[in-house]
N, C-alpha and C positions, 0 to 999 in steps of 0.2 A: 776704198780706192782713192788716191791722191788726185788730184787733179790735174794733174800732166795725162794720168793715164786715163781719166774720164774723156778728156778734149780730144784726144786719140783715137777711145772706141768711137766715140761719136763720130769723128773723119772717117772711119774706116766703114760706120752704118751707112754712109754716106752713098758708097762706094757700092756696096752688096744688091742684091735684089731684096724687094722688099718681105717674101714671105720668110729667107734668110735672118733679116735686118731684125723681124717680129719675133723669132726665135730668141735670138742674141739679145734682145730686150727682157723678154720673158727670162730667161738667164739667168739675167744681170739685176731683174729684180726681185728673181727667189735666194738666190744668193744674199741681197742686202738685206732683207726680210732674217736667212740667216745666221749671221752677222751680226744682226741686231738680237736677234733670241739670247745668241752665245754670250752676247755681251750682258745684257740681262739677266739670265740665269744663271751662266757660270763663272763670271766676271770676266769673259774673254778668251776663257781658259779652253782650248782646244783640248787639251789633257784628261780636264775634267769631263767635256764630253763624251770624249773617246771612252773614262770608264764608266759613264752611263751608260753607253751602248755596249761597251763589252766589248771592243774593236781597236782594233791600233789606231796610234796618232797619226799616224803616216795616212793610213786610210780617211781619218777627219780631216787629214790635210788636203788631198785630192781633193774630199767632197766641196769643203769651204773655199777651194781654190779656182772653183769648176774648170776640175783638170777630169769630170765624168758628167755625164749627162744624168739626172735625176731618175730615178724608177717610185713609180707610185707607193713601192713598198718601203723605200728606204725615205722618202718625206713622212711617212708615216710612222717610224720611226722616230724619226727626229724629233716630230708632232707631239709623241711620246715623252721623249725625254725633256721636252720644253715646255709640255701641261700646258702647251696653245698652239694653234695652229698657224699654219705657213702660208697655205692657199684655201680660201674661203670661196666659195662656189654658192653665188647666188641662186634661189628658187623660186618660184609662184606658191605660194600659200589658197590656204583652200579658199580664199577671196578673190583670187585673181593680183594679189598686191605682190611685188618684187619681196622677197627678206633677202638678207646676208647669213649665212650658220647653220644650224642645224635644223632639218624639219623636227 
């Protein structure tokens, strides 16, 4: 995202209520998350995703555009085809300590 258009959502988080504002953040930073995969693994290539998944470009383009809101199944997916994950979900371990990953 360019930074005309960063300085913008930010005006406009401004603007919203905050459990809104919390959304739109979350958003905006599974989206960059992946973005960063795409670029990584498929050198950028929306293309190449799409025939990872098996799916039209048109449809990878919605996704990366968050022109749809996310379903657990289709991160998981993605998850998939990127051989790492998107959103990592911290646990207690049988110590009582925080980890990051997988129990």
């Amino acid at each position: 995202m360019n930074h005309m258009n960063l300085d913008n959502h930010k005006n406009v988080l401004k603007q919203i209520d905050p459990y809104t504002a919390d959304l739109v953040r979350c958003n905006m930073d599974i989206l960059d998350r992946i973005h960063y995969l795409i670029d990584k693994h498929f050198g950028g290539s929306q293309v190449e995703l799409a025939k990872k998944l098996n799916i039209s470009e048109a449809r990878v383009s919605k996704m990366v555009n968050g022109l749809q809101n996310f379903k657990l199944k289709t991160l998981k997916k993605l998850e998939q085809a990127f051989g790492e994950k998107i959103i990592v979900v911290p646990y207690v371990d049988e110590h009582g300590h925080l980890q990051i990953g997988h129990h």
